[in-house]
C-alpha positions in Angstrom: 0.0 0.0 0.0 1.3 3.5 -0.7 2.0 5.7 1.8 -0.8 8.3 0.5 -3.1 5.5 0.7 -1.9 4.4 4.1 -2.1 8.2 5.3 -5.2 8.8 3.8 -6.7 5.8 5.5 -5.6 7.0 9.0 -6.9 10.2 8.8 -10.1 9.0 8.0 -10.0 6.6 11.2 -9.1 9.6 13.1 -12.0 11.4 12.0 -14.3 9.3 12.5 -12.8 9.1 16.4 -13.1 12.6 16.9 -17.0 12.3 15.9 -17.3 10.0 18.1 -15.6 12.2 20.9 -17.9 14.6 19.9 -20.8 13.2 20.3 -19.8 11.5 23.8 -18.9 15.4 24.8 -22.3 16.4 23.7 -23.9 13.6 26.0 -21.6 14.6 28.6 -23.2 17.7 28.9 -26.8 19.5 28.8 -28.5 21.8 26.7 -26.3 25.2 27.1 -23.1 22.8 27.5 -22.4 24.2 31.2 -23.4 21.3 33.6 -22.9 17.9 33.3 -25.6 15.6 32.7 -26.5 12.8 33.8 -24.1 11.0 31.5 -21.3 13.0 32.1 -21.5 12.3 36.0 -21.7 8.8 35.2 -18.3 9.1 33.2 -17.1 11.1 36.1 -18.0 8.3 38.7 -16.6 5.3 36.2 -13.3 7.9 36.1 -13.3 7.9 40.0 -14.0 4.0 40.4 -11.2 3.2 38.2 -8.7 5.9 39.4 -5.3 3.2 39.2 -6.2 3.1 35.5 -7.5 6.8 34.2 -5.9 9.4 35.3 -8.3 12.6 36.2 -6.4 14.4 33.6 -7.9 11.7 30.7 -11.8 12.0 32.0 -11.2 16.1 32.1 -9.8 15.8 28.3 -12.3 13.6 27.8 -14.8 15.5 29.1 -14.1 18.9 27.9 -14.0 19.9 31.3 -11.3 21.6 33.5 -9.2 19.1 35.9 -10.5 21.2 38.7 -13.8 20.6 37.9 -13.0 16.4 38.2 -11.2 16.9 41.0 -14.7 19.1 42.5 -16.8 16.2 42.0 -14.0 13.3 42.7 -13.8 15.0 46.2 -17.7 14.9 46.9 -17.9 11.0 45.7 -14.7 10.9 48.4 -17.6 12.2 50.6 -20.4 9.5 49.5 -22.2 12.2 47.1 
């Protein structure tokens, strides 16, 4: 395979993740993007249960959100909320 073909090929793949990405953000969030939804908090938790394996850094990029902000919610599940 030619590199243009092989480059051409992986870009597309990448696109197709960053839809994806997208449309996980747009779950992640509600209408005006400000909060997170229901979904989002649900990522957050999964982030939080799984903490020796994604770092708070990945669910923030992930998320669209500001590591504060993880580390805001990580410290009220600490708390049992």
């Amino acid at each position: 395979m030619s590199p243009r073909k092989i480059i051409l090929r992986e870009l597309k793949r990448l696109e197709a993740d960053a839809e994806l990405l997208a449309v996980l953000r747009g779950y992640a969030k509600n209408e005006t993007g400000t909060r997170l939804s229901a979904f989002g908090q649900a990522v957050l938790r999964a982030g939080f249960e799984s903490r020796d394996e994604v770092t708070a850094a990945d669910i923030a990029k992930l998320l669209d959100i500001t590591p504060g902000a993880v580390s805001q919610h990580y410290s009220k599940f600490r708390a049992g909320g």
